[in-house]
ZAMARGU-4260 file (C-alpha; in steps of 0.2 Angstrom, whole numbers, plus 5000, padded with zeros to 4 digits):
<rodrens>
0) 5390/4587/5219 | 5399/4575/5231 | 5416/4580/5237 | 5432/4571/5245 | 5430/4566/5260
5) 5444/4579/5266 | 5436/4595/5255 | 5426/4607/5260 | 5415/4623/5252 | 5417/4640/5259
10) 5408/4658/5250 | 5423/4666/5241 | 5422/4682/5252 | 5430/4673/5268 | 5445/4667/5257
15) 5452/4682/5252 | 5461/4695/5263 | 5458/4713/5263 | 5461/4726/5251 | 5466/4744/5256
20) 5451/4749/5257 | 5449/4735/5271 | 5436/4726/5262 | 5439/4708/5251 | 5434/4719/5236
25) 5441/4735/5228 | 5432/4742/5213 | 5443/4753/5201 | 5443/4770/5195 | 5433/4778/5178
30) 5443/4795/5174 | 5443/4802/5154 | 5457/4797/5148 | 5468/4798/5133 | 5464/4789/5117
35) 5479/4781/5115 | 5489/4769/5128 | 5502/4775/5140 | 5521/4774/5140 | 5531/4762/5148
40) 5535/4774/5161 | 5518/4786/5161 | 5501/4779/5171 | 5487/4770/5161 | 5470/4767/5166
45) 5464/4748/5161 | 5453/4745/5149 | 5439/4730/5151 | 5447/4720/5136 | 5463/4719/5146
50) 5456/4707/5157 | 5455/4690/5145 | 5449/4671/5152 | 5466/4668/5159 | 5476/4681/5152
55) 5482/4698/5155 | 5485/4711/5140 | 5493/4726/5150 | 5493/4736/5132 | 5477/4735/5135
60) 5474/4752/5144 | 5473/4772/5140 | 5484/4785/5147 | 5481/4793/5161 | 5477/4814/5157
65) 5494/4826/5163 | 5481/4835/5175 | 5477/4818/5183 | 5485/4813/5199 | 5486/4794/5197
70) 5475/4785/5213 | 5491/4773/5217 | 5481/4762/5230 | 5470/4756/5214 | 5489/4751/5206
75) 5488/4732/5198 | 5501/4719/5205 | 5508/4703/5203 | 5496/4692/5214 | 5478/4703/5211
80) 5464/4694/5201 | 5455/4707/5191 | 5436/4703/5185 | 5426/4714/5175 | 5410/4720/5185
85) 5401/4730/5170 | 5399/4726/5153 | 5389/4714/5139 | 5383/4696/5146 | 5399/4687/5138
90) 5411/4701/5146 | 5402/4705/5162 | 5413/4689/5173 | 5429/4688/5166 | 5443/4684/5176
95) 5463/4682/5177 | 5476/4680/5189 | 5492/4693/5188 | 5507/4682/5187 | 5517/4700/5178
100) 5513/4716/5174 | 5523/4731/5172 | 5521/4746/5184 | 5509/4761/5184 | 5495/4752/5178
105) 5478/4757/5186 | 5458/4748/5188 | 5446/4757/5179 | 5428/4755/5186 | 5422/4742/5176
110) 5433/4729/5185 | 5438/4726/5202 | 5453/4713/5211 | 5454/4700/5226 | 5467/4692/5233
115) 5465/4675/5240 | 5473/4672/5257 | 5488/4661/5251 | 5485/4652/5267 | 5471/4643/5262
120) 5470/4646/5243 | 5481/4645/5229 | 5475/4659/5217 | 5477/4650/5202 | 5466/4637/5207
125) 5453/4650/5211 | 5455/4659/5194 | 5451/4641/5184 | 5438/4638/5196 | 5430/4655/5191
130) 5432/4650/5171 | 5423/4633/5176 | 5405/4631/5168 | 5397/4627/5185 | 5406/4644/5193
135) 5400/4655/5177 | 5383/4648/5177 | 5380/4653/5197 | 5390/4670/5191 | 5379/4672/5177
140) 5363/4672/5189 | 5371/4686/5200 | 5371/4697/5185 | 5360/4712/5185 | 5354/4724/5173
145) 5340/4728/5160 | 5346/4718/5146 | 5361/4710/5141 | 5370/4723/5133 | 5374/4732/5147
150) 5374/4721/5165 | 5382/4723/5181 | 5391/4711/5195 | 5391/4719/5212 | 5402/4715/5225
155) 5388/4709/5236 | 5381/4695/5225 | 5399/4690/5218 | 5404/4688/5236 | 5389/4672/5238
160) 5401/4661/5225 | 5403/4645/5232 | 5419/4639/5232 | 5424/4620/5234 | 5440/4618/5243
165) 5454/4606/5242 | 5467/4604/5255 | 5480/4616/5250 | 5494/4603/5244 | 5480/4597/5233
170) 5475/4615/5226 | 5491/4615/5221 | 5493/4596/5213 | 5475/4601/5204 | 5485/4618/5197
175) 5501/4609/5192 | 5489/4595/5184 | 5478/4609/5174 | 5493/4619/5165 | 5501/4604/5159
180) 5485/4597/5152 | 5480/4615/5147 | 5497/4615/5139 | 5495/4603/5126 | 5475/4609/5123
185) 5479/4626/5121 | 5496/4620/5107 | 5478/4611/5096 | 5468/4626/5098 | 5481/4637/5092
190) 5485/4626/5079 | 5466/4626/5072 | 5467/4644/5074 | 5481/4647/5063 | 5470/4633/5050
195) 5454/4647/5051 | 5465/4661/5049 | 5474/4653/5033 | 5456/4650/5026 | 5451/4667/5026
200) 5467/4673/5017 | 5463/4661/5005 | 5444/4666/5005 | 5452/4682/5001 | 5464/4679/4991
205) 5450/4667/4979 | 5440/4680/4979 | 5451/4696/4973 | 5458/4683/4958 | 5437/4680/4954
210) 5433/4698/4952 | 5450/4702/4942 | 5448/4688/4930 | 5463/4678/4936 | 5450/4664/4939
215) 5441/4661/4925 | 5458/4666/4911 | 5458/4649/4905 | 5437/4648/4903 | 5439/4664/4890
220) 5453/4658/4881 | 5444/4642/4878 | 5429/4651/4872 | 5435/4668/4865 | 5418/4667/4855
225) 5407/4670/4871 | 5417/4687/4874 | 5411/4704/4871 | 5422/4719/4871 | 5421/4732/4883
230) 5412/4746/4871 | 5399/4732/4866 | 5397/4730/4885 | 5396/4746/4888 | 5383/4751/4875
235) 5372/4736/4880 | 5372/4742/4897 | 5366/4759/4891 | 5354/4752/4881 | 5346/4744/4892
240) 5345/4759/4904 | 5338/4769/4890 | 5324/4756/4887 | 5322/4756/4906 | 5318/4774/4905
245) 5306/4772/4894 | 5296/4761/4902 | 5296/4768/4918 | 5290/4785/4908 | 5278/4777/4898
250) 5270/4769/4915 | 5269/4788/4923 | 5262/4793/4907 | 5248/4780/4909 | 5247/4785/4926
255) 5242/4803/4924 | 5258/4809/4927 | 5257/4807/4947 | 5271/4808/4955 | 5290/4813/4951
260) 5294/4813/4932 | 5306/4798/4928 | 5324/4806/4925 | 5334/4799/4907 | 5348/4793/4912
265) 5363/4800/4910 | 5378/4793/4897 | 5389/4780/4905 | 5404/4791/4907 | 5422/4778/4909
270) 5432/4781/4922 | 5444/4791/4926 | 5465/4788/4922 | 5466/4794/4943 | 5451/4783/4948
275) 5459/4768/4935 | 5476/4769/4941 | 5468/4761/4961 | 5461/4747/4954 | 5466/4730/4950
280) 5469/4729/4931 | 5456/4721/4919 | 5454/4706/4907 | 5450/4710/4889 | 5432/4713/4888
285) 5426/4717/4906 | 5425/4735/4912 | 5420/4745/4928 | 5405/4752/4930 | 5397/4762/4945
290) 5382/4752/4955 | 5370/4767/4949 | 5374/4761/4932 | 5371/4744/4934 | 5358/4743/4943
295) 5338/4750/4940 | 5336/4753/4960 | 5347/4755/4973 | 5338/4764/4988 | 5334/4760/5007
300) 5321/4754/5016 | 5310/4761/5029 | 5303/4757/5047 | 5283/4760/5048 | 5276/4763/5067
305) 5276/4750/5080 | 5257/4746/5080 | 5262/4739/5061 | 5274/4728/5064 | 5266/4709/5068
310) 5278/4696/5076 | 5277/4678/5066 | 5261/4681/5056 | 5253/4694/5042 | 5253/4698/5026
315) 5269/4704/5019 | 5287/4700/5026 | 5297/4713/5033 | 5315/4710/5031 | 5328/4717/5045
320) 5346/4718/5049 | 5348/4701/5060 | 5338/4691/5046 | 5354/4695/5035 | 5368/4684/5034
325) 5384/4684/5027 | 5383/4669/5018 | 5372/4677/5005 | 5358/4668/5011 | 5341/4677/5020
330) 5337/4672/5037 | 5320/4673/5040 | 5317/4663/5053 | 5326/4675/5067 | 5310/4685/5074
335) 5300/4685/5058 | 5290/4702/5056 | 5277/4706/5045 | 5265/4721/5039 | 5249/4721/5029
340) 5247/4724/5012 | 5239/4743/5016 | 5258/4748/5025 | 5267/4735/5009 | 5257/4746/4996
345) 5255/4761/5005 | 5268/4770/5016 | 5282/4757/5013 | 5279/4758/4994 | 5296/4763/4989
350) 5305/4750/4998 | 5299/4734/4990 | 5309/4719/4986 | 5307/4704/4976 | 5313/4688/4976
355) 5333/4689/4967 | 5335/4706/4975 | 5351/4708/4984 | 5351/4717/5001 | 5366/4724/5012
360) 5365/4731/5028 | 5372/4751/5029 | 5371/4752/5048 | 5385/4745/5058 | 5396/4736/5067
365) 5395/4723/5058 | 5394/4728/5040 | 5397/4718/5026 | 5380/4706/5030 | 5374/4703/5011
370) 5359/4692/5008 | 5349/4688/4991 | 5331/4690/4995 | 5323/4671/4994 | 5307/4666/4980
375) 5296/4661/4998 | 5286/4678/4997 | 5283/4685/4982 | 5284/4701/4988 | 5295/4708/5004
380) 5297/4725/5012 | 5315/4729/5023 | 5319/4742/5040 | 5328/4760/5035 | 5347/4749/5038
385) 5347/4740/5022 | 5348/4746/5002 | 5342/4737/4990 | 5352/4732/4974 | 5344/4726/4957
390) 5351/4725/4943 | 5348/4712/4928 | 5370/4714/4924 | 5375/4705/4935 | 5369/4688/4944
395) 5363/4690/4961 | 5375/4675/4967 | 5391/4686/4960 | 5385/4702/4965 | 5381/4698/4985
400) 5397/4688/4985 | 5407/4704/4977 | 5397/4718/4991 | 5402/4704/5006 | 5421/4705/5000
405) 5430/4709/5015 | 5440/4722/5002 | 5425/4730/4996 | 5416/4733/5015 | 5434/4740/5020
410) 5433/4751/5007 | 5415/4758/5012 | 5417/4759/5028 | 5434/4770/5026 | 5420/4784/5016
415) 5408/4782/5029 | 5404/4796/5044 | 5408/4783/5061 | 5399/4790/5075 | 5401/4782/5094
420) 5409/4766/5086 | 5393/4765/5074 | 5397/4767/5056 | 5383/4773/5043 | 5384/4771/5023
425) 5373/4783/5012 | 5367/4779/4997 | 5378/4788/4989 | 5392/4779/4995 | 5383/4763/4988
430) 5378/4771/4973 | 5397/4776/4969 | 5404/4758/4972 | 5415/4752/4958 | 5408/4733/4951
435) 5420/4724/4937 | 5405/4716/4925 | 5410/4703/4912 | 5400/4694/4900 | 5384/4683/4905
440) 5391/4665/4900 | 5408/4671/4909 | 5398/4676/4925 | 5388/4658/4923 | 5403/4650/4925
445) 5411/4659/4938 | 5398/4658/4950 | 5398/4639/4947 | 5416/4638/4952 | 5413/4649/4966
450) 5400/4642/4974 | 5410/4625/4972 | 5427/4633/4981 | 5416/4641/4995 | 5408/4627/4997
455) 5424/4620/5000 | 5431/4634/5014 | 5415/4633/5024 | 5417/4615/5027 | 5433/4615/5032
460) 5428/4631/5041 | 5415/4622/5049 | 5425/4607/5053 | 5438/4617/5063 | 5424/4625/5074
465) 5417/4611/5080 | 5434/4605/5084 | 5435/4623/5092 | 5421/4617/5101 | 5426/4599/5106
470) 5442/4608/5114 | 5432/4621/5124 | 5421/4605/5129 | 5437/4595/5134 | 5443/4610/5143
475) 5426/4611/5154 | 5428/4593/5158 | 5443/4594/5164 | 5440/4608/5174 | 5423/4598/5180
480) 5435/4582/5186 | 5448/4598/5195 | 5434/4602/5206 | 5425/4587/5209 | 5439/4578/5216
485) 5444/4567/5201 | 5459/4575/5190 | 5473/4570/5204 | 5473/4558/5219 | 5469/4564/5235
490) 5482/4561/5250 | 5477/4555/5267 | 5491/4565/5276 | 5484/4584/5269 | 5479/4594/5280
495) 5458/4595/5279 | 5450/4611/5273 | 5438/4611/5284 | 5453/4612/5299 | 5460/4627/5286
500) 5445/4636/5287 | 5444/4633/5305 | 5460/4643/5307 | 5458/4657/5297 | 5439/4662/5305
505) 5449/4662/5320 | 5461/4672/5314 | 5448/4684/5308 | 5439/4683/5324 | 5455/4689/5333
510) 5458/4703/5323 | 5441/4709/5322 | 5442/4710/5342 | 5456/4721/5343 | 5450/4734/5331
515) 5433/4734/5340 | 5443/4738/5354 | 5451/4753/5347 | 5437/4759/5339 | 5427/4759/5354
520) 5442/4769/5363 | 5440/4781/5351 | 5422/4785/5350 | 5416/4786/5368 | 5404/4803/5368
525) 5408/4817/5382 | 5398/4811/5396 | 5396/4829/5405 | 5384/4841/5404 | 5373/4830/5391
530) 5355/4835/5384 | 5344/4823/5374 | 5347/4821/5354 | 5336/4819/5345 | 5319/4822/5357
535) 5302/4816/5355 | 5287/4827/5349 | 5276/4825/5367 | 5258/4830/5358 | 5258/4817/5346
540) 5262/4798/5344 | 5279/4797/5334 | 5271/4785/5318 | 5259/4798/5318 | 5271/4812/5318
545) 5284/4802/5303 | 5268/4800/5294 | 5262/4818/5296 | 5279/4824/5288 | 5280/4813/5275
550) 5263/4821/5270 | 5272/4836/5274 | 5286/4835/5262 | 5274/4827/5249 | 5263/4842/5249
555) 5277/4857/5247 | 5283/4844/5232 | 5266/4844/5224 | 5266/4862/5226 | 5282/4865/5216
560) 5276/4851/5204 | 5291/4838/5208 | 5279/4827/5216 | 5288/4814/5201 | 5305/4815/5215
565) 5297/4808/5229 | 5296/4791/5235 | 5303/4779/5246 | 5322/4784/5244 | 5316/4804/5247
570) 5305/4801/5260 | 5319/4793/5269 | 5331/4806/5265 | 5320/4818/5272 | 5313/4810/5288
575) 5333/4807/5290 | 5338/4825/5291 | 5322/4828/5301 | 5329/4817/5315 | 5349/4817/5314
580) 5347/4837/5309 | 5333/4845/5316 | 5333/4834/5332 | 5314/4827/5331 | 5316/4808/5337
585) 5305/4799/5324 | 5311/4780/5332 | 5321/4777/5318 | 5338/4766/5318 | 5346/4769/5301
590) 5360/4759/5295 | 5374/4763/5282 | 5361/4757/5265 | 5367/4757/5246 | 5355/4772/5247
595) 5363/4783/5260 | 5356/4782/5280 | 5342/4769/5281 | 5328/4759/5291 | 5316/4753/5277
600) 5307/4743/5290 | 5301/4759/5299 | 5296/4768/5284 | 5286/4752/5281 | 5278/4751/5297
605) 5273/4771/5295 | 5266/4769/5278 | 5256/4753/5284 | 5251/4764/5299 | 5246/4777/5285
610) 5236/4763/5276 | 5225/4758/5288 | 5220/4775/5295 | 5217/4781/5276 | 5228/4795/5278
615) 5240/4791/5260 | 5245/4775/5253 | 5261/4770/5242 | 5261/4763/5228 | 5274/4756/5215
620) 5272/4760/5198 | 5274/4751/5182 | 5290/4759/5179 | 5298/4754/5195 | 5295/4771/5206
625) 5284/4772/5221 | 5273/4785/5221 | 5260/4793/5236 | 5242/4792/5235 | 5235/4807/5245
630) 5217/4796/5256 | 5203/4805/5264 | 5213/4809/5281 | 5227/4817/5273 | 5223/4835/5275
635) 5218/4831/5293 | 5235/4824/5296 | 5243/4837/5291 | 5235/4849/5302 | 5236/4838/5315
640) 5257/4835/5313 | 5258/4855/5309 | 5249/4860/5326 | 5260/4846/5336 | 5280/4850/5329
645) 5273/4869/5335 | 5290/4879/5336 | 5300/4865/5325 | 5286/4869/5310 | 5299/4882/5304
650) 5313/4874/5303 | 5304/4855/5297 | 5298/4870/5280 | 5313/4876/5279 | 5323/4859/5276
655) 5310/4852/5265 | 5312/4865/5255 | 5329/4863/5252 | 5324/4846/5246 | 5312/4850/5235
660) 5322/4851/5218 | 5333/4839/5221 | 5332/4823/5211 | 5335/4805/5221 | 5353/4805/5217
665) 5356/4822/5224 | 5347/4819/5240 | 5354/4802/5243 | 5370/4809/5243 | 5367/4824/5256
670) 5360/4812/5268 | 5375/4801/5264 | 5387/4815/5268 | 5380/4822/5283 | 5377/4801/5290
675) 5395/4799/5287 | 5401/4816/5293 | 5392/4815/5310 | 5401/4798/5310 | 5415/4805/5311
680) 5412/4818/5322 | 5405/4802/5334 | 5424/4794/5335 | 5430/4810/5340 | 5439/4814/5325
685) 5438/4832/5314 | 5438/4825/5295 | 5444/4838/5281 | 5432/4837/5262 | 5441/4822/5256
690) 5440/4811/5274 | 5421/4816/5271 | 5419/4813/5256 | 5431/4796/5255 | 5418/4791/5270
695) 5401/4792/5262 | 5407/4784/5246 | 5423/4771/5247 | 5418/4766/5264 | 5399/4766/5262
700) 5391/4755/5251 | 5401/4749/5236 | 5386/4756/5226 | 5390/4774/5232 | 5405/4771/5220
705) 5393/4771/5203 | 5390/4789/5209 | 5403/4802/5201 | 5416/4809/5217 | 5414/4824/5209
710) 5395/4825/5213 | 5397/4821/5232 | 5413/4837/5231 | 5400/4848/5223 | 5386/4845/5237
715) 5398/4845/5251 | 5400/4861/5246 | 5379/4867/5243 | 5378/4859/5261 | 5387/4872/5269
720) 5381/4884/5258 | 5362/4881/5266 | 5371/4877/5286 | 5367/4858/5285 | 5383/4855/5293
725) 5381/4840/5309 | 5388/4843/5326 | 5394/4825/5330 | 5377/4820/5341 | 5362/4810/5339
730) 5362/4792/5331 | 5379/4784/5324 | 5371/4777/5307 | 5385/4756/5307 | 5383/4745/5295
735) 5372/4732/5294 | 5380/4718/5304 | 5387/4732/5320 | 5368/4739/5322 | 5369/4735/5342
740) 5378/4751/5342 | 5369/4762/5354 | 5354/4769/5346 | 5356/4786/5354 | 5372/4798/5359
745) 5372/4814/5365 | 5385/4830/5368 | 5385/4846/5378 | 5378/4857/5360 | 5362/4866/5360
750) 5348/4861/5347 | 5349/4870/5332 | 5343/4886/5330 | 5340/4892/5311 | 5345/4911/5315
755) 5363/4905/5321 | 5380/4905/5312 | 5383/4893/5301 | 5368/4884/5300 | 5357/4898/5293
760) 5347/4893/5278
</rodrens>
């Protein structure tokens, strides 16, 4: 896309200022909280759903437990933008800009804020960037995660968006320009929103009048012949059930009596004055009934094994929850699944459906999806989430309009069990739902009238969502002109971006300068009385020697049959604590990684080493894992790196061991902790648990904060349990972009010594 002449495009991370974590992103904080929201004058953690396209819901949050100490620095203000970082595809990328909040209002971890550099960038023209199509659809792309349910939006790739960028007295034209436009769009929308929602009363409304006889009053008095009184009803229903009986008993007669005896069925019992006096009162001549009594069948289905489910072809059609629909209509046509006839006949025999059945799903969110099974198979077969309703009573049409009733769902899911947000109907809940039923000529024309009404609603419904859609289109465009250049004029006397951007980088620049300063002052080493840290093994070359402990390591693993723990991220945990602990130099030059202390380029060059002189070989597995290979040299190596270390054998044993049951995680975050503790020690400074542990995680690698605090307190506390405390020598572990820190430092201590003080295993 061209751009004025005086724009310019910059990545969003060098327009924002700092945070105080000193970073242009600050991820919240995912404490259990309280069910309910938080006082006025109490702290309340955010909830995702707080953060809206362009709107802020502050009763959107969960109070903060009594025994909580709120994290104050992670305090929303007036001026943050907040985005959601975690969540489904269509929530993962929400953003809004603060214009008020009330106090004590914290992030949860599921979001995180930035703050544009006013200077530069008006925050509100960044926030309807972000909204625009071309910003989500490059934001969309950075998303990661298994599927779509549950994605993620780190920091790192977030901080890649492209912005383009007006002169600031544009930014703020383009702003001004967009809410008044936005103004008079968002009046229309709300407007056709108030249209749907007055729909759906009447929907409603139509619908409680149809099943209480209001509608069809006039129909019976004109054709009071057509009636049937209640008892007649009812004894016609029974009837009917008897000669049901009979049949069914006569065909398990015929069938040498396999299988369960038919039970008669019981009298239809009316009901009760209590269970009367909750319903909407009857016409003459209709009468509630129980489903059980109306209809020959109401079970569930069943879900046979996956090897005999076919995608798009086979034999019999088999019928799940996403081809229901609640328009009463089957959907087949969304991943159509079959069976064979053997599976229809055989192990899913109880659950077949024929055309004019009436299906409804009992697993939710969503309930209420009712369908009418189609006459394009002859016979079909459905999943263990839907029940089957037949009854010859009452029409198909009347009876899967009556189940989707918004009325009768509520009234299901208030005797349902609701587990994790996920509500379940039995049978017996569906058996025990009360239908009106009315005479056969009375239910002819009343499905007429309703299928002419709702007709009606779901064209007008349908006319108000595409002008739903127009609007969100005419939003876009807007939006697309904004940052192209094209909503307002430009102005030749605006200062350039590119001369903004210009400044700021050398503001930057300046500042970054004077703290490398300080920091330099403060972490020069002692330079008297020095000894080497770490030191070189002299008998052997030192790929060999790295090679020969990671066969080391994987051999005590393979022994205490964990071998499934080891791979890259272990092995580089380990040969970490080798070198930084133990004090074997092994060439490495680590740098802070999202998985703790790290140089993957030399554990690549040790394993192609390995490769060629078949000694192991690492693989990656089809489940994402690398796993070691032991080649024909490995046993050799291992004797060769056991008779070189000679006096450090002990102690290389000793630390593997510790190693040995921990899982990744675990062992990422000891190597993490120690890295970040010996840092500290580095600049000269004595940290307390939280300093530590506030350094390995915060000010790590914003990954480190998708690990529980909690975990790195309760390792802290195993490392000085097993004496793998640092000393403050050997190699400061910088970030990526201050790797010309010098590789090695050293102090006035001793090596190690495993019989000594505090560092005894």
């Amino acid at each position: 896309m061209e751009l004025p002449e005086n724009w310019h495009t910059a990545k969003i991370a060098e327009l924002l200022t700092l945070n105080e974590n000193g970073k242009p992103f600050q991820q919240g904080w995912s404490p259990q909280c309280e069910s309910y929201p938080a006082a006025e004058d109490k702290w309340g953690v955010l909830k995702t759903t707080a953060i809206q396209q362009g709107a802020f819901l502050e009763q959107e949050n969960k109070a903060l437990p009594k025994n909580l100490s709120p994290k104050t620095h992670l305090e929303v203000k007036v001026g943050d933008i907040l985005m959601t970082c975690a969540g489904p595809r269509n929530r993962c990328g929400v953003v809004c800009f603060i214009k008020s909040t009330r106090d004590k209002l914290l992030m949860s971890g599921k979001m995180y804020r930035f703050r544009p550099n006013i200077k530069i960038l008006n925050p509100q023209y960044l926030e309807a960037f972000i909204t625009s199509h071309d910003a989500q659809k490059s934001i969309d792309q950075m998303k990661t995660g298994i599927n779509d349910s549950g994605l993620n939006l780190t920091h790192a790739r977030f901080s890649e968006l492209v912005v383009p960028l007006a002169p600031l007295n544009e930014q703020h034209r383009i702003v001004a320009k967009i809410e008044e436009l936005f103004s008079e769009l968002d009046q229309g929308i709300e407007n056709l929103k108030t249209a749907q929602t007055q729909l759906k009363v009447y929907r409603q409304a139509l619908l409680k009048h149809a099943f209480e006889g209001k509608l069809t009053a006039e129909w019976r008095a004109q054709n009071p012949d057509k009636l049937e009184s209640a008892s007649a009803l009812q004894q016609r229903i029974q009837h009917a059930r008897e000669q049901r009986y009979q049949q069914q008993l006569a065909e398990w007669q015929a069938n040498g009596k396999k299988g369960t005896k038919p039970k008669a069925p019981k009298p239809i019992a009316p009901l009760t004055a209590e269970e009367l006096a909750e319903l909407p009162e009857l016409p003459e001549g209709w009468s509630y009934f129980y489903a059980e009594e109306l209809c020959d069948f109401i079970t569930k289905g069943t879900t046979p094994s996956k090897e005999k489910l076919f995608e798009n072809t086979g034999d019999v059609p088999f019928i799940k929850v996403y081809n229901l629909t609640k328009t009463g209509k089957l959907d087949f046509t969304i991943e159509p699944t079959f069976v064979s006839h053997e599976t229809h006949n055989g192990f899913l025999n109880r659950s077949k459906v024929y055309p004019g059945d009436v299906l409804m799903n009992i697993v939710g969110p969503p309930l209420g999806k009712v369908s009418i099974v189609p006459d394009t198979y002859p016979e079909w077969n459905i999943n263990q989430a839907i029940a089957i309703f037949r009854s010859e009573h009452i029409s198909p049409k009347l009876l899967s309009i009556y189940l989707s009733d918004e009325r009768i769902v509520n009234s299901m899911m208030d005797k349902s069990k609701a587990t994790a947000g996920q509500f379940n109907l039995t049978l017996e809940i569906c058996r025990e739902t009360i239908i009106p039923i009315f005479a056969k000529e009375e239910q002819t024309f009343l499905e007429a009238l309703l299928d002419e009404r709702i007709s009606e609603i779901d064209q007008l419904n349908q006319t108000i969502t595409t002008s739903l859609q127009q609007a969100e289109a005419l939003r876009q465009s807007i939006l697309k002109k904004a940052f192209s250049g094209e909503l307002v004029p430009q102005n030749i006397e605006d200062e350039p971006a590119s001369i903004l951007l210009e400044k700021i980088k050398a503001e930057k620049a300046l500042q970054q300068t004077s703290t490398a300063k300080a920091r330099s002052k403060k972490a020069k080493p002692p330079k008297d009385n020095v000894v080497p840290f770490p030191t070189k093994v002299p008998t052997i070359d030192t790929t060999e020697l790295h090679a020969g402990l990671m066969a080391l390591a994987y051999r005590c693993h393979e022994q205490h049959k964990t071998s499934w723990y080891f791979g890259h991220v272990k092995a580089e945990k380990i040969s970490h604590m080798i070198e930084s602990f133990i004090g074997i130099d092994l060439e490495r030059m680590p740098i802070q990684d999202a998985a703790g202390p790290n140089d993957f380029k030399r554990l690549l060059e040790v394993e192609s080493l390995a490769r060629q002189k078949q000694w192991f070989d690492v693989r990656k597995h089809a489940n994402g894992r690398y796993f070691l290979i032991k080649l024909s040299g490995f046993d050799a190596l291992i004797q060769r790196t056991e008779k070189a270390l000679g006096k450090h054998l002990e102690k290389v044993n000793a630390l593997i061991k510790l190693f040995v049951n921990l899982d990744t995680t675990s062992s990422e975050i000891v190597a993490t902790l120690f890295a970040a503790w010996n840092n500290l020690l580095l600049s000269a400074h004595k940290p307390n648990d939280e300093e530590i542990v506030l350094e390995a995680r915060e000010r790590w690698h914003e990954d480190k904060l998708k690990i529980r605090k909690e975990r790195f307190s309760r390792c802290l506390i195993w490392m000085r349990k097993h004496g793998l405390v640092p000393l403050g020598r050997g190699a400061f572990v910088a970030k990526k972009s201050q790797r010309n820190v010098p590789k090695k430092l050293t102090d006035s201590n001793i090596i190690w010594d495993p019989e000594e003080g505090a560092n005894k295993f």
